[in-house]
C-alpha positions in Angstrom: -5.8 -19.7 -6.5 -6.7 -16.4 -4.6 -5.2 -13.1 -4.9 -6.2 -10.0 -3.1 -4.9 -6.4 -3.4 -5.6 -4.5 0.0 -4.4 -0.5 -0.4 -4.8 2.4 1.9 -6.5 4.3 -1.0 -10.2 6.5 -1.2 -12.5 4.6 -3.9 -12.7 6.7 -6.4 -12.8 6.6 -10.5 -9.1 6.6 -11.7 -8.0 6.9 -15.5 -5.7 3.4 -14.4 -9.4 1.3 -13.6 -9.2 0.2 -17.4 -5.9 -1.2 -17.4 -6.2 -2.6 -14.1 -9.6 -4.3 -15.4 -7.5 -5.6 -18.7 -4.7 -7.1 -16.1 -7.2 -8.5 -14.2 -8.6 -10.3 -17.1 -5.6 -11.4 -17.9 -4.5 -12.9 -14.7 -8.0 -14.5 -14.4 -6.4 -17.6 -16.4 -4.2 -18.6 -13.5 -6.2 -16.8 -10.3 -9.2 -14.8 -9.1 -8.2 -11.6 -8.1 -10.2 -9.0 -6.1 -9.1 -5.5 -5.2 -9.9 -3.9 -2.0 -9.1 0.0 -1.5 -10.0 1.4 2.6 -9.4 4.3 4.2 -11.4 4.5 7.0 -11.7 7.9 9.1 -9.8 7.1 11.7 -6.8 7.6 8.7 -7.9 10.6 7.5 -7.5 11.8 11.2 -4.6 10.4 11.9 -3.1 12.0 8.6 -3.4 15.2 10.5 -1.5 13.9 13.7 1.7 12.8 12.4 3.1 10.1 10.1 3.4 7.3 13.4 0.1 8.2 14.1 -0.9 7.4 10.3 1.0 4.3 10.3 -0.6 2.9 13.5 -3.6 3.6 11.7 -2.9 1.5 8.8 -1.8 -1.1 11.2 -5.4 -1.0 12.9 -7.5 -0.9 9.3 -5.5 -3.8 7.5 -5.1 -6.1 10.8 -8.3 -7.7 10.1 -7.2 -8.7 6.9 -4.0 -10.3 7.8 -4.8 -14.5 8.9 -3.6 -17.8 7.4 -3.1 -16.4 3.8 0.4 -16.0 2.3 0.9 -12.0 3.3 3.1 -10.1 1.4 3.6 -6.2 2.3 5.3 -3.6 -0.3 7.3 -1.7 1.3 10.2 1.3 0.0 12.3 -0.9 2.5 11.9 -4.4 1.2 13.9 -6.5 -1.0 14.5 -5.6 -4.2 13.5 -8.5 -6.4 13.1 -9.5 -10.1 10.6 -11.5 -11.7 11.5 -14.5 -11.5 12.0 -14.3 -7.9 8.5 -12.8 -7.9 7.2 -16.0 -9.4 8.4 -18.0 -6.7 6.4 -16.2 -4.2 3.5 -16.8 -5.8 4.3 -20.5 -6.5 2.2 -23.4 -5.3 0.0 -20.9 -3.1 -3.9 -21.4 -2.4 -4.5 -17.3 -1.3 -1.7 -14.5 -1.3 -2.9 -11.1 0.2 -0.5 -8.4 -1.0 -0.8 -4.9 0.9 0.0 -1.4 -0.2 0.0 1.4 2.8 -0.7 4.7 3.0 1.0 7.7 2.5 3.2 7.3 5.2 4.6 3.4 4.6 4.2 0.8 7.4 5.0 0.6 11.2 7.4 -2.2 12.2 4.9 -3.7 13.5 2.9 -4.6 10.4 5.3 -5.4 8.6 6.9 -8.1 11.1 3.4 -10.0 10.2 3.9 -10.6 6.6 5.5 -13.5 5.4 7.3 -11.5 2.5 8.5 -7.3 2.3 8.9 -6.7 -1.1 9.7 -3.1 -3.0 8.9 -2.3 -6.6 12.3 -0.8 -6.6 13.7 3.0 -5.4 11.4 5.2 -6.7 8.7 6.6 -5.9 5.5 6.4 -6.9 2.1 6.6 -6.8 -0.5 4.1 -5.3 -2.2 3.8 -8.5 1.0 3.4 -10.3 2.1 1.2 -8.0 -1.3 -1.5 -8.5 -0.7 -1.3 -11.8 2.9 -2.5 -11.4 1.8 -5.2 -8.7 -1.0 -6.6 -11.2 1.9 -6.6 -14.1 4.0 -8.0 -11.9 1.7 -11.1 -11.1 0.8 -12.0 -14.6 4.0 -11.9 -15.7 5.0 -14.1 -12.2 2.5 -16.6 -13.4 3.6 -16.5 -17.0 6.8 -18.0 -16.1 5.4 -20.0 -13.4 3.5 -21.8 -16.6 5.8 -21.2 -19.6 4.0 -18.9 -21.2 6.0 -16.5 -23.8 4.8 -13.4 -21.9 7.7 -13.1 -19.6 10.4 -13.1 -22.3 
């Protein structure tokens, strides 16, 4: 199995690249996982036009990524979910492309091309934060999916 991590984000060294190496590792029993942070300039434009013009801008950079893989968006708008129900997304799946936006969230019209809108819950937080919880999240979804004591 396949999983990719595409985030609006600028690559740069972060004090979460260790633990996001270590759930990497760990995850690496069930699936490869790659991580892929863009933020082209056309976002850093739009950043100064307005938060539609920002989302249309994610739209346009993460298009290209979005094909026959299972895509699933986070989103402060999507359905609330616990880990079990994670698991199930990421059950009997060759690829699974999850995607974390920008600043500014997503336009409709991403979003409407993802086969699942998921939120980490109501708060807010960080991008970095928020990989770190997705990565969790998908060990632990593939802990249960095979039985292992993780999950409990």
């Amino acid at each position: 199995m396949k999983v990719e991590i595409i985030s609006i984000a600028k690559k740069e060294k972060s004090i979460y690249d260790p633990l996001y190496k270590d759930l990497q590792k760990m995850i690496s029993r069930f699936a490869k996982v790659t991580d892929t942070e863009i933020f082209p300039k056309d976002v850093t434009k739009a950043h100064t036009i307005s938060p539609e013009a920002a989302q249309k801008a994610y739209t346009k950079a993460l298009s290209g990524y979005v094909g026959k893989d299972f895509c699933i968006t986070l989103h402060p708008d999507g359905k609330l979910i616990d880990s079990f129900e994670f698991s199930k997304l990421l059950n009997d799946k060759m690829s699974i492309k999850f995607f974390i936006g920008g600043a500014y969230g997503f336009e409709e019209e991403f979003l409407s091309q993802s086969d699942a809108v998921i939120s980490l819950g109501k708060i807010t937080m960080s991008h970095k934060i928020a990989k770190a919880v997705l990565l969790e999240q998908i060990y632990r979804g593939f802990s249960i999916l095979s039985n292992h004591p993780y999950h409990k």
